[in-house]
C-alpha positions as CSV (number, residue, x, y, z in Angstrom):
1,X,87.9,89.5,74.9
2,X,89.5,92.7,75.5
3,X,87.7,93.8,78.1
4,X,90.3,95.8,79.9
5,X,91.6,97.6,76.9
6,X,90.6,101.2,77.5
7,X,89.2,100.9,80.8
8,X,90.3,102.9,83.9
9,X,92.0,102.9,87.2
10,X,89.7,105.0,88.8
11,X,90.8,104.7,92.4
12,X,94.4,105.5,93.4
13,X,94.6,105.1,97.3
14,X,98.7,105.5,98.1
15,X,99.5,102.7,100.5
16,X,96.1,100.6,99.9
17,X,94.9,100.1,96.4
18,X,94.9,101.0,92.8
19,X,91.6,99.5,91.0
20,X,90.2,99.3,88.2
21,X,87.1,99.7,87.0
22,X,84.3,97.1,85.9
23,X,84.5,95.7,82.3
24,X,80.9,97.3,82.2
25,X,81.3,100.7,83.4
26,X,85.2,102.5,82.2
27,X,85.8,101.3,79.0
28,X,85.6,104.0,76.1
29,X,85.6,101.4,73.5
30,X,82.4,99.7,72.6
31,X,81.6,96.5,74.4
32,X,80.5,93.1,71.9
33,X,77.3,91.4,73.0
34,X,79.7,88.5,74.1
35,X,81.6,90.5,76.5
36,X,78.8,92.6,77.3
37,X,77.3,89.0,79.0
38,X,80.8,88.1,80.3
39,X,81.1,91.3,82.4
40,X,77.7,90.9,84.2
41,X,78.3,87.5,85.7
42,X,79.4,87.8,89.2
43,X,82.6,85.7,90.4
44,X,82.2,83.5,93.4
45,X,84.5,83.9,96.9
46,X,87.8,81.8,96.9
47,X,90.1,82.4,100.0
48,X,93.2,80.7,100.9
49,X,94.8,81.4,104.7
50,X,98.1,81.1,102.3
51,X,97.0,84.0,100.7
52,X,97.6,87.4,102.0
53,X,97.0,90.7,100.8
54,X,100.6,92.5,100.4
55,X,102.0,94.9,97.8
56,X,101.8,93.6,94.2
57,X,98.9,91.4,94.6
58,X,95.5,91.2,92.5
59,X,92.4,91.3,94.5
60,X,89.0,90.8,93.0
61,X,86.3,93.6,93.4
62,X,83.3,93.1,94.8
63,X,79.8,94.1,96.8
64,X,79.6,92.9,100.5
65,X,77.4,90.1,99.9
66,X,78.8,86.3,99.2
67,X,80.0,85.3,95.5
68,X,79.6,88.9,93.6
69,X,82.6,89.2,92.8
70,X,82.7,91.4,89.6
71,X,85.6,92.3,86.9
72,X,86.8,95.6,88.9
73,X,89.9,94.4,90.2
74,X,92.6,96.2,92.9
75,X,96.3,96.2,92.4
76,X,97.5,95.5,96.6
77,X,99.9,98.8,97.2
78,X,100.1,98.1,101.0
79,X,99.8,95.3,103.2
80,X,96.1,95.5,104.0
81,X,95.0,92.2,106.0
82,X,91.5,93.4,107.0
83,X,90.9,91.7,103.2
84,X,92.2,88.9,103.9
85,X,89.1,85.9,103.6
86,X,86.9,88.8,102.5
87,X,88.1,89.3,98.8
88,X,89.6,86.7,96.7
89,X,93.5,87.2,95.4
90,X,93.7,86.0,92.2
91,X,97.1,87.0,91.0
92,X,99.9,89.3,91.5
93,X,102.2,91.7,89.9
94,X,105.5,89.8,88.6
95,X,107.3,93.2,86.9
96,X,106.3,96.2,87.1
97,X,106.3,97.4,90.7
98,X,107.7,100.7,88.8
99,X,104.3,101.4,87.7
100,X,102.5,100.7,91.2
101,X,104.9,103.7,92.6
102,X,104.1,105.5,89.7
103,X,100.3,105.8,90.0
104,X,101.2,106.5,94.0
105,X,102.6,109.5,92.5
106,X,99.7,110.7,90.5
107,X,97.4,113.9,92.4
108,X,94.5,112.6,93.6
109,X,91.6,113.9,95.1
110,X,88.7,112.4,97.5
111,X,85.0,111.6,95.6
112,X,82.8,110.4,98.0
113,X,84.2,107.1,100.1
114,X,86.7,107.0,96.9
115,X,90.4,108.4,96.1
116,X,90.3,109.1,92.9
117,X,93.2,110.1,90.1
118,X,92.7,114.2,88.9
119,X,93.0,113.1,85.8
120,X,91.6,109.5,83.7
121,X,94.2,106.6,83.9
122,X,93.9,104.1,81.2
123,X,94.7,100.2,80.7
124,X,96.2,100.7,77.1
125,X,96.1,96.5,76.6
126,X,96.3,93.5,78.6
127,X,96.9,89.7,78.2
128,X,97.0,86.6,80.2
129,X,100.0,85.1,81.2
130,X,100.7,82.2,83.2
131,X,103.9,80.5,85.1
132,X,106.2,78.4,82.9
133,X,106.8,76.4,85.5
134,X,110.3,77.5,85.6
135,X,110.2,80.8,87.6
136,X,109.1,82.7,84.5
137,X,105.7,83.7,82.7
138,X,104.4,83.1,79.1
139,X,101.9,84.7,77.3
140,X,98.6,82.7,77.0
141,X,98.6,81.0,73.8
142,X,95.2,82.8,73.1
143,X,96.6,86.2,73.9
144,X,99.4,85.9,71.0
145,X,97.3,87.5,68.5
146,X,96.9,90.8,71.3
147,X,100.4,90.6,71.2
148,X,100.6,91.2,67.0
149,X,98.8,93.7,66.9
């Protein structure tokens, strides 16, 4: 649905996490009713001991209660274990570790219990992709009309 497109990475924490914000709460383009819904549902817990939170991984946001996960998200920029069996990893970064160093390299400054980026940092577009099953990834067939554009 878009949801991501425009939203922001408003924590930058060199060595721990980059995340991004809610679906609901750093997008500067209008939501739909649709996705409006979408981003209010909470996301329930999924661990796996296989699972570990290192560099590159996608970790789901959440509150500290059971099952809330939400659509914020952090991109893994350290090995942080203490997550592990707390939040659930539901992908990683395949390409693009460039960019991970890159935001470590941004000014930040401290907000609160937050490291925040000086200045906004924006999710121009994303897509789904999945594994092809032959060590590479495909866009999700209902992502190619994202790509078009």
């Amino acid at each position: 649905m878009g949801g991501y497109n425009t939203n922001e990475i408003f924590r930058i924490d060199k060595g721990f996490v980059a995340q991004v914000q809610g679906v609901d709460g750093g997008r500067r383009a209008p939501m739909s009713k649709s996705l409006r819904q979408s981003a209010k549902k909470n996301v329930p817990d999924e661990f796996s001991s296989e699972l570990k939170h290192k560099r590159g991984m996608l970790s789901m946001g959440k509150f500290d209660e059971p099952n809330t996960g939400t659509s914020s998200f952090s991109m893994v920029l350290g090995d942080a274990p203490f997550l592990d069996g707390r939040y659930t990893i539901f992908g990683r970064v395949c390409g693009g570790d460039h960019v991970l160093s890159a935001l470590e390299q941004l000014e930040t400054k401290r907000d609160g219990i937050f490291v925040k980026p000086k200045e906004r940092v924006e999710v121009v577009s994303a897509v789904v992709m999945h594994a092809d099953g032959h060590g590479g990834l495909v866009v999700d067939a209902s992502e190619k009309r994202k790509i078009e554009l």
